[in-house]
N, C-alpha and C positions, 0 to 999 in steps of 0.2 A: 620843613623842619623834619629831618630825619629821625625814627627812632634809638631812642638812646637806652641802653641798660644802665640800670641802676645800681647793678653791684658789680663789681669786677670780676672777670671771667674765672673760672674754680680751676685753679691746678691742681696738678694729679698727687701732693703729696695730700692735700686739702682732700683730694675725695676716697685716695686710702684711707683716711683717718676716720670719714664717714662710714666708710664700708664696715674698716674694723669697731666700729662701735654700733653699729646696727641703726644708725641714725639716717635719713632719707635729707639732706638738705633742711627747709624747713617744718617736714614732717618728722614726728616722733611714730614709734612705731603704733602707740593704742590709735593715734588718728588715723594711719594705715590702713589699719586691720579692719577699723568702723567704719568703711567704705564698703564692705565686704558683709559687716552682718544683717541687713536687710536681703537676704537670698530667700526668705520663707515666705515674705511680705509681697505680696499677700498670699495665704498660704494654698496655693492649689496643691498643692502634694498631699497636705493631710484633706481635704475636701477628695481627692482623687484615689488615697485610700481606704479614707471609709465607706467612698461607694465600692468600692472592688470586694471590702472586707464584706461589707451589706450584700452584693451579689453573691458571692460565693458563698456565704452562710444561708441567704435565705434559699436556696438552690436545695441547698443539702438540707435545711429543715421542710421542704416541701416535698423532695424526695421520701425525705422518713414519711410524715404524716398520708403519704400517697401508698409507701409500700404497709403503713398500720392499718387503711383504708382497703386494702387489696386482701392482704392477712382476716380482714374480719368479714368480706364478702366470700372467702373460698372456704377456709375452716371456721368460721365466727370467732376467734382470737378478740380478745376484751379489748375497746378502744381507750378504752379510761383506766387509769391515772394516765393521763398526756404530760407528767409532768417527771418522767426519770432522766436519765443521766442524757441518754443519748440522743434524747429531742428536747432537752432543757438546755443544753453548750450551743448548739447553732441559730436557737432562737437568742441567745446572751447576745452571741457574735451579731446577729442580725442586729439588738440594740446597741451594740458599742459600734458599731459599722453607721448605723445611721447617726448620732449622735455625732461623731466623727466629722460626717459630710456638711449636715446642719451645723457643726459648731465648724469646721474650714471656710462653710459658703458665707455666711455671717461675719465672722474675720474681714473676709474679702468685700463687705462691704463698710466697714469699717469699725465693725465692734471691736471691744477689746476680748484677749485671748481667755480671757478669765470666765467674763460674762458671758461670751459667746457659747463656751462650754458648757454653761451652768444652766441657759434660756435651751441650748439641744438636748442637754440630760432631761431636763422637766416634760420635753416636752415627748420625748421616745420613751420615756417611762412611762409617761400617761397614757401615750398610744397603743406601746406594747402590752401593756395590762389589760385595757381594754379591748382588746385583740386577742390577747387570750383564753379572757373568759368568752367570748363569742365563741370563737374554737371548740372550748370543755363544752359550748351550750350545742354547740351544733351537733359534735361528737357524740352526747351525749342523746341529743334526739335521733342519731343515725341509727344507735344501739338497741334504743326502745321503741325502733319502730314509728315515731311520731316523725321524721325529715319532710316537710313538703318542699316541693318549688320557691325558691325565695323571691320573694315579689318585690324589686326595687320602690314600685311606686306606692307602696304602704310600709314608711317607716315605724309604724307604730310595735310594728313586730319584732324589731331590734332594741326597744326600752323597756 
């Protein structure tokens, strides 16, 4: 039993008529086109730009606090306030870059775009704040003389 089509063959006046109307046979065009919008999903792009954003900002806020560290061992130049223009924008960039990564890698395993954003915001702000008072505390001991050796194996000294 040979196969048979089902409808008869399309003549050419039949598929002008498609053409001119923008019409695909038994596709309409939004069906078309929603073949097409799953290109983010899952989204490695934005995962793949907020690490690159996170690199290159955290580079450039390490730089600064490296050359504020430099500046205060040659001429004693004040380490504090750590919190102006110019080392406050690349540590932002540093949290919107992680958040970024965290909320794409999340996606990608099947959160939704909403939540996912919302579980990596919570959780690089809690990071980054607590990151940066260590900073002001450490800077701050570098200033006055008190910096020792930091002892991995006695956490007690970070609370």
């Amino acid at each position: 039993m040979p196969f048979e089509p089902s409808s008869a063959p399309v003549n050419l006046s039949e598929a002008a008529a498609d053409l001119a109307l923008g019409s695909y046979g038994d596709l309409d065009a939004q069906e078309f086109l929603l073949e097409y919008a799953p290109l983010l999903q899952p989204p490695y792009v934005l995962a793949g730009l907020g690490l690159a954003i996170s690199v290159l900002c955290g580079l450039t806020f390490a730089r600064l606090v490296q050359n504020r560290l430099e500046g205060w061992k040659q001429d004693r130049l004040a380490l504090l306030p750590l919190g102006n223009g110019a080392t406050t924008l690349p540590y932002i960039g540093v949290v919107i870059g992680v958040t970024l990564f965290i909320g794409g890698s999340l996606q990608v395993f099947g959160f939704s775009s909403g939540a996912a954003l919302l579980v990596s915001f919570v959780l690089s702000i809690g990071t980054a704040g607590a990151l940066w008072v260590q900073l002001e505390r450490l800077m701050a001991q570098v200033e006055n003389g008190t910096f020792s050796a930091v002892d991995f194996d006695n956490f007690d000294q970070f609370f």
